[in-house]
TIRO-2110 file (N, C-alpha, C; in Angstrom, 1 decimal):
// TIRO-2110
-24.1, -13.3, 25.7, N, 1, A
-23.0, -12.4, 25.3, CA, 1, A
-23.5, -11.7, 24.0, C, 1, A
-23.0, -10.6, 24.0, N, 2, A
-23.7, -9.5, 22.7, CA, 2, A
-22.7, -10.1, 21.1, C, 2, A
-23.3, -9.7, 19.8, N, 3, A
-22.7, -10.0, 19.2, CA, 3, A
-21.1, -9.1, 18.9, C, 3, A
-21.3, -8.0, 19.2, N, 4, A
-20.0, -7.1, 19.0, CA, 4, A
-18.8, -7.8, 20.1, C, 4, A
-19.5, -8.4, 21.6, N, 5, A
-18.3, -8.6, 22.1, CA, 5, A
-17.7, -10.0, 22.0, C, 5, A
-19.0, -10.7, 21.1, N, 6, A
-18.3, -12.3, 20.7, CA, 6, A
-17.4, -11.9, 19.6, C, 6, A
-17.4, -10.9, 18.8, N, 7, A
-16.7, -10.9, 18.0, CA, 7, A
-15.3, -10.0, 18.1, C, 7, A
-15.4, -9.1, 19.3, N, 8, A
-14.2, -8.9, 19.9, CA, 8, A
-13.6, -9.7, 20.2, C, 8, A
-14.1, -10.8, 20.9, N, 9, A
-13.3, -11.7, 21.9, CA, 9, A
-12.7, -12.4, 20.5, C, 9, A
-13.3, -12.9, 19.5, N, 10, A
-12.2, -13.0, 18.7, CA, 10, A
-11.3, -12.9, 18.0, C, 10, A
-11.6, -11.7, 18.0, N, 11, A
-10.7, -11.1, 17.2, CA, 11, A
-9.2, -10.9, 17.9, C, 11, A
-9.4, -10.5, 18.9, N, 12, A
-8.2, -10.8, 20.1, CA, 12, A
-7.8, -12.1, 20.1, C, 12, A
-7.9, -13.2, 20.2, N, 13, A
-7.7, -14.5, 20.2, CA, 13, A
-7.1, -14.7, 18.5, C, 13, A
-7.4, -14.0, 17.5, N, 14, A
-6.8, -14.0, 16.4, CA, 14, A
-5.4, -13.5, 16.5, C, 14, A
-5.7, -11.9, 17.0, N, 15, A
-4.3, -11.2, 16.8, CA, 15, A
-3.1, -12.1, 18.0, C, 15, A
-3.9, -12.6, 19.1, N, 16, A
-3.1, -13.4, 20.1, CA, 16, A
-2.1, -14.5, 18.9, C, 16, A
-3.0, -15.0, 18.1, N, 17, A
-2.4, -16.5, 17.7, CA, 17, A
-1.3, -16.0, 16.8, C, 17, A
-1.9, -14.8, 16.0, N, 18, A
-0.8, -14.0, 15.0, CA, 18, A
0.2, -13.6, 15.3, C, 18, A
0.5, -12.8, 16.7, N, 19, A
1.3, -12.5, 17.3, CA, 19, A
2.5, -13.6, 18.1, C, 19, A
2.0, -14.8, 18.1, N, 20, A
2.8, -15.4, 19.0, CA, 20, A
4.0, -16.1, 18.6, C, 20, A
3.7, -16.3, 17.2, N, 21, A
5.0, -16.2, 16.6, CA, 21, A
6.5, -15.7, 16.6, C, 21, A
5.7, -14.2, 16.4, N, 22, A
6.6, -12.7, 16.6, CA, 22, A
7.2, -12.7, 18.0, C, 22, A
6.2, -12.8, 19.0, N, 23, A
7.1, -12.7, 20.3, CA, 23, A
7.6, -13.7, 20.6, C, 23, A
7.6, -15.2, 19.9, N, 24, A
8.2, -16.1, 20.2, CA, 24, A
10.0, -15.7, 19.9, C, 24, A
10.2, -15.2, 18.7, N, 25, A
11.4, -14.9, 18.2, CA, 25, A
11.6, -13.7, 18.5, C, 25, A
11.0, -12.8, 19.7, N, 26, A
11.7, -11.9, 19.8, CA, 26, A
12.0, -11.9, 21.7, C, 26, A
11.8, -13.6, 22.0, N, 27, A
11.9, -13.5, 23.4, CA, 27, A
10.8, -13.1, 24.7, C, 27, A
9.6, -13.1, 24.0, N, 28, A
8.8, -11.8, 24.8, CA, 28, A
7.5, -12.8, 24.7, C, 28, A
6.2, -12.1, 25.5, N, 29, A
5.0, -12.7, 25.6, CA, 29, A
4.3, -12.5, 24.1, C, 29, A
2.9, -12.3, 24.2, N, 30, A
2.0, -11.9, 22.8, CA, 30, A
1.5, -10.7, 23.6, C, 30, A
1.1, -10.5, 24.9, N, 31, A
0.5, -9.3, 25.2, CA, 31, A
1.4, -8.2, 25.3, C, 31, A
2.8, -8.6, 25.5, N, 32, A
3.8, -7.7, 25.6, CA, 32, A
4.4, -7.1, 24.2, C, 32, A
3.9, -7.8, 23.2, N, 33, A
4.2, -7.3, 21.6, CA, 33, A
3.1, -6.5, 21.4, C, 33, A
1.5, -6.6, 21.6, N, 34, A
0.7, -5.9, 21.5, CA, 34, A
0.7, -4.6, 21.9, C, 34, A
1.1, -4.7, 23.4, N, 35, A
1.3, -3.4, 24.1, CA, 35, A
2.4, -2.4, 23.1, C, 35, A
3.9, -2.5, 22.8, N, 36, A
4.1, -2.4, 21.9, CA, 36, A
3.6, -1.8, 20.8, C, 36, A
3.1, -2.4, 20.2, N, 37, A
2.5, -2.1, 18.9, CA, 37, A
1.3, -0.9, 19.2, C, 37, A
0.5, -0.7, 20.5, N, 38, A
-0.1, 0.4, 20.8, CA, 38, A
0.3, 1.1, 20.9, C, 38, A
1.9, 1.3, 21.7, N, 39, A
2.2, 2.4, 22.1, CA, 39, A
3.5, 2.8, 20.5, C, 39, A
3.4, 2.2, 19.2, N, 40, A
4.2, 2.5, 18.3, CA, 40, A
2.8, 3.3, 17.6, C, 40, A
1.4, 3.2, 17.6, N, 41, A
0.3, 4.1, 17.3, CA, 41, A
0.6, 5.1, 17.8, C, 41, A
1.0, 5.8, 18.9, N, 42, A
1.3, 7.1, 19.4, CA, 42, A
2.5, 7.7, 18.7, C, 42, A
3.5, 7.1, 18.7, N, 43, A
4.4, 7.5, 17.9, CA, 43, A
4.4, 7.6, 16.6, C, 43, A
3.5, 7.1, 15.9, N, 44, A
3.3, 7.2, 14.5, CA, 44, A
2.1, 8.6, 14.2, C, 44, A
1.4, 8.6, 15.2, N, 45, A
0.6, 9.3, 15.4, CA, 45, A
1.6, 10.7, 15.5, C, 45, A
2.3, 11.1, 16.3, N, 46, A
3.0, 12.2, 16.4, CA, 46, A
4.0, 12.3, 15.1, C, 46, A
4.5, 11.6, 14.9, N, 47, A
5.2, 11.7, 13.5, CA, 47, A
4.2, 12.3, 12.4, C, 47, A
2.5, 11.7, 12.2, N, 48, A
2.0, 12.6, 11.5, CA, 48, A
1.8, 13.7, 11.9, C, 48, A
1.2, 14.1, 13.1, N, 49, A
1.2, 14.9, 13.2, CA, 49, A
2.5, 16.2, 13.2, C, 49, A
3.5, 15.9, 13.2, N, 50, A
4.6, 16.5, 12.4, CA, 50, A
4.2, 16.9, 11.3, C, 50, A
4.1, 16.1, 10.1, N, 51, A
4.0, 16.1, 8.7, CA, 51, A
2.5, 17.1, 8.1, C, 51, A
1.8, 16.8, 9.4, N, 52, A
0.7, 17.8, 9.5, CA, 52, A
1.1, 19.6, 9.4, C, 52, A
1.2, 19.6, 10.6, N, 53, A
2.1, 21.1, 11.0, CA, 53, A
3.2, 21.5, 9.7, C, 53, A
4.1, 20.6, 9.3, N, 54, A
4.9, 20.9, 8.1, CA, 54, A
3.9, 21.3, 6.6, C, 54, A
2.9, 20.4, 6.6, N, 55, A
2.0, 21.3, 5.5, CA, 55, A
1.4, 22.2, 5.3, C, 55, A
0.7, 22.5, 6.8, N, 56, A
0.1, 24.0, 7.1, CA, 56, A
1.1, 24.7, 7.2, C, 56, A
2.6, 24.7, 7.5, N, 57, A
3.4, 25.8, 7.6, CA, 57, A
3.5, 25.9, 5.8, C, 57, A
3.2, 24.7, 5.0, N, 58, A
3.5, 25.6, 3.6, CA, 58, A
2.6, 26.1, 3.1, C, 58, A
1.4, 26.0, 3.6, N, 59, A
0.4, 26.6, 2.6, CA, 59, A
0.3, 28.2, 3.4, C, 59, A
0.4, 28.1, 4.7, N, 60, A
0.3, 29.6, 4.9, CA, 60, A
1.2, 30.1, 4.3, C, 60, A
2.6, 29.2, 4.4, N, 61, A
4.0, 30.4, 3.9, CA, 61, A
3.5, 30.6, 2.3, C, 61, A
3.4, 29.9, 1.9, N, 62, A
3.1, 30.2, 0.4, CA, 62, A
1.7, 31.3, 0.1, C, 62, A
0.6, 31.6, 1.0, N, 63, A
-0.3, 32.6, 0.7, CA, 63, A
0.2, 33.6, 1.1, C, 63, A
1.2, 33.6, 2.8, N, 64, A
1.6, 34.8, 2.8, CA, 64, A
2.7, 35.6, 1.9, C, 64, A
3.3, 35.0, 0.8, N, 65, A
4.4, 35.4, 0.0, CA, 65, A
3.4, 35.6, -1.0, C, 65, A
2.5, 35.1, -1.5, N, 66, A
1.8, 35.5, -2.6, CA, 66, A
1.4, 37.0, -2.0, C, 66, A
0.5, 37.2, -1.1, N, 67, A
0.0, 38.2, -0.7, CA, 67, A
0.9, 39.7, -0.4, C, 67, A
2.5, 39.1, 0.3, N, 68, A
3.2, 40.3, 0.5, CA, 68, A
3.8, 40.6, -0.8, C, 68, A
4.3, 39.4, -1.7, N, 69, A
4.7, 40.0, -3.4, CA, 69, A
4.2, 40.4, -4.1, C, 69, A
3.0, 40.4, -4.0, N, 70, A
2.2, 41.4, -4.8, CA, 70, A
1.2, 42.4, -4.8, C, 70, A
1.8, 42.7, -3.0, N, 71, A
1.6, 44.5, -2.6, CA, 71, A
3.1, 44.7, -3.0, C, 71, A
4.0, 44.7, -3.4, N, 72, A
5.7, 44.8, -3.2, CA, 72, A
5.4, 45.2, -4.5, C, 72, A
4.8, 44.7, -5.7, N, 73, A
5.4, 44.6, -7.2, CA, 73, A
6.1, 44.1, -7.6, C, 73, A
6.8, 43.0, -6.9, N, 74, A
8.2, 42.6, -7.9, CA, 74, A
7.6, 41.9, -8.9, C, 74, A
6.7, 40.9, -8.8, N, 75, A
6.5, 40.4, -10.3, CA, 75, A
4.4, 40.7, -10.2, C, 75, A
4.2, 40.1, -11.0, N, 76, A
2.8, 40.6, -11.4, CA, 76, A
1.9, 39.1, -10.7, C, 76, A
0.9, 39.6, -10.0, N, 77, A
0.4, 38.6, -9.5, CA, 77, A
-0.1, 37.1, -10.0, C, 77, A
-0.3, 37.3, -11.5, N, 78, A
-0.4, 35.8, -11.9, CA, 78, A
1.1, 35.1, -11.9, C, 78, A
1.9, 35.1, -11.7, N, 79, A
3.7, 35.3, -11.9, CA, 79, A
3.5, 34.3, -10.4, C, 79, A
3.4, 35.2, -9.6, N, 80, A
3.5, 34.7, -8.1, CA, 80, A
2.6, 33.7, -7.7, C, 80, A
1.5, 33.4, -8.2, N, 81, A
0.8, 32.3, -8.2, CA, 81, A
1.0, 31.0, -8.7, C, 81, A
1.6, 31.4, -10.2, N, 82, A
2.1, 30.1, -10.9, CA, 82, A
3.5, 29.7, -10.1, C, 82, A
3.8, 30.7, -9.8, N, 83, A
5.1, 30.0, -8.9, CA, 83, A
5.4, 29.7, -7.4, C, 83, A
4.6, 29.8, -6.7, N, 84, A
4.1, 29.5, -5.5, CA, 84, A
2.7, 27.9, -5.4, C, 84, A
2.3, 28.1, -6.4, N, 85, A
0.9, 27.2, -6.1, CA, 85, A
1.7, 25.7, -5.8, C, 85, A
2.6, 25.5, -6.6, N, 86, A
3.3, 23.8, -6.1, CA, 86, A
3.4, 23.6, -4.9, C, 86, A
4.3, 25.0, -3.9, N, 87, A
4.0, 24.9, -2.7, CA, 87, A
3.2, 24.6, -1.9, C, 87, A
1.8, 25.1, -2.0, N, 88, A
1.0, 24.9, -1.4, CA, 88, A
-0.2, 23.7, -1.7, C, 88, A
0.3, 23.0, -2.9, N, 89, A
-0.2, 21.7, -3.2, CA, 89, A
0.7, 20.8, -2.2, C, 89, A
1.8, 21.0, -2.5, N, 90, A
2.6, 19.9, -1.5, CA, 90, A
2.2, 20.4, -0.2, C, 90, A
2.1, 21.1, 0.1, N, 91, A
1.4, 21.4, 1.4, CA, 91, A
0.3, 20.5, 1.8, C, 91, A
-0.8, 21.0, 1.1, N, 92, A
-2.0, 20.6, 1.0, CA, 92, A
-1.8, 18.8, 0.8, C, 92, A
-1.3, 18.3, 0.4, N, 93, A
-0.5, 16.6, 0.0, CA, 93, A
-0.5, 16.3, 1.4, C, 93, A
0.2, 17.4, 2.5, N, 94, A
1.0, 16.3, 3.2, CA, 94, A
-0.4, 16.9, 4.3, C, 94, A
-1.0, 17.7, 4.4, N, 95, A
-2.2, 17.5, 5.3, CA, 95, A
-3.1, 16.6, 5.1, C, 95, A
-3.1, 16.1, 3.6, N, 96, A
-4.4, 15.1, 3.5, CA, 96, A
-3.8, 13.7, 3.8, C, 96, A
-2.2, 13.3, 3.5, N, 97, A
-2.1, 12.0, 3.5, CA, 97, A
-1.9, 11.9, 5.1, C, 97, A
-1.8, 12.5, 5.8, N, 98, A
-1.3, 12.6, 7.6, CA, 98, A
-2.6, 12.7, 8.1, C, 98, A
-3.8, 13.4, 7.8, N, 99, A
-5.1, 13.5, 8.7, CA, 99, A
-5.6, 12.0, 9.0, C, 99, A
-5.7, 11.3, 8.0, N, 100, A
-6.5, 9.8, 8.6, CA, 100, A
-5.5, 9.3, 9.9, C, 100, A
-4.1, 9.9, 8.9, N, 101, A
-3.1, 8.5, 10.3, CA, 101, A
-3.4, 9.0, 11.6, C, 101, A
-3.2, 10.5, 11.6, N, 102, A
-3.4, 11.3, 13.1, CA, 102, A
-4.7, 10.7, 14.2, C, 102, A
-5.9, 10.3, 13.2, N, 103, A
-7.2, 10.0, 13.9, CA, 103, A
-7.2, 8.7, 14.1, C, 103, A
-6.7, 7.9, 13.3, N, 104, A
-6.3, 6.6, 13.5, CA, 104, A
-6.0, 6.0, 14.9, C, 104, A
-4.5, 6.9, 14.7, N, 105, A
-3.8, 6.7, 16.1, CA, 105, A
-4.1, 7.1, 17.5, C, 105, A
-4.7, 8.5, 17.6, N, 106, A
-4.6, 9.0, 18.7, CA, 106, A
-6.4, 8.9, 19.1, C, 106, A
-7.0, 8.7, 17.7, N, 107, A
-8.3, 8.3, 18.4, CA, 107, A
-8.5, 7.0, 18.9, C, 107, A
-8.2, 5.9, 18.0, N, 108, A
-8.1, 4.4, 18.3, CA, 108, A
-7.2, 3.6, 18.0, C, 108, A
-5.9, 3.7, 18.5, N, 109, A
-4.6, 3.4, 19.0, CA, 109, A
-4.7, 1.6, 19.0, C, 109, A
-5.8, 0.8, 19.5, N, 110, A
-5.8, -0.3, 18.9, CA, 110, A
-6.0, -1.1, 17.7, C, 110, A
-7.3, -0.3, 17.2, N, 111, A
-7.3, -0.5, 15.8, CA, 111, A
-6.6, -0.3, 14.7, C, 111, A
-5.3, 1.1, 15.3, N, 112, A
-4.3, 1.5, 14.4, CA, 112, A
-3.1, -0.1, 14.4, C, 112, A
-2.7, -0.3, 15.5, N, 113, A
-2.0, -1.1, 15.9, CA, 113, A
-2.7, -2.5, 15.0, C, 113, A
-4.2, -2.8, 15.2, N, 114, A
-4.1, -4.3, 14.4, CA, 114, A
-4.1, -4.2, 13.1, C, 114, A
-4.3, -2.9, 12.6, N, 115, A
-3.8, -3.1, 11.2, CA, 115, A
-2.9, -3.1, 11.1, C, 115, A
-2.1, -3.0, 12.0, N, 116, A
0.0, -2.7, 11.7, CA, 116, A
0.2, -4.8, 11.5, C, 116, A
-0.6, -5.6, 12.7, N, 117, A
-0.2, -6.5, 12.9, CA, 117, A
-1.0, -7.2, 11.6, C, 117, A
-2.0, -7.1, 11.0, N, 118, A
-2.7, -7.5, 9.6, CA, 118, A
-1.8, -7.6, 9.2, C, 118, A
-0.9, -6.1, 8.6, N, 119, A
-0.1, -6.1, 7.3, CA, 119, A
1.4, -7.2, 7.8, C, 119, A
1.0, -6.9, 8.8, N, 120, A
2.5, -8.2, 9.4, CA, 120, A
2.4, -9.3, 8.8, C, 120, A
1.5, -9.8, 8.9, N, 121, A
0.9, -11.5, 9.0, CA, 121, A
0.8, -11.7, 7.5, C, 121, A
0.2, -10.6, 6.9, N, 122, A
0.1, -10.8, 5.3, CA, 122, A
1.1, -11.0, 4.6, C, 122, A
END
């Protein structure tokens, strides 16, 4: 047996023993909390990626108001910059803290899930 899959197999046999607790008190098996917990990766996954889409909607909306205010003239382009750029930091915020979770989840949906069951146990 290879070393990566002796140490799969334990690791599974870990999260099994960690988990059995949990589904003891919640009525249920350990494979049926796991499953679970994969398919709460997808939904967490989608939730970032919400929070994704909500950041890029502010950094475009905030370049496109810089760029139409000051063909307009209402205020003077440094004006529109200093007051717009917060926007598009929070913007920028919520694309960087949502990209790992997105790749996390929807690329490796198990590994997202045993860290969920790590921080359980801890």
């Amino acid at each position: 047996m290879s070393e990566v899959a002796q140490t799969t197999k334990e690791v599974i046999e870990v999260v099994t023993t960690s988990l059995q607790p949990l589904a003891d008190k919640l009525g249920t098996t350990a494979p049926y909390v796991w499953g679970l917990q994969v398919k709460q990766a997808y939904v967490d996954g989608f939730i970032a990626l919400g929070g994704l889409m909500f950041g890029v909607f502010l950094c475009v909306l905030s370049l496109l108001l810089v760029k139409h205010l000051s063909k307009e003239k209402y205020m003077e382009t440094d004006d529109i910059v200093i007051v717009l750029s917060p926007v598009f930091v929070i913007g920028l915020g919520f694309i960087i803290m949502t990209f790992s979770t997105i790749l996390n989840c929807f690329i490796n949906p198990e590994y997202y899930a045993l860290q969920q069951i790590i921080k359980l146990v801890k």
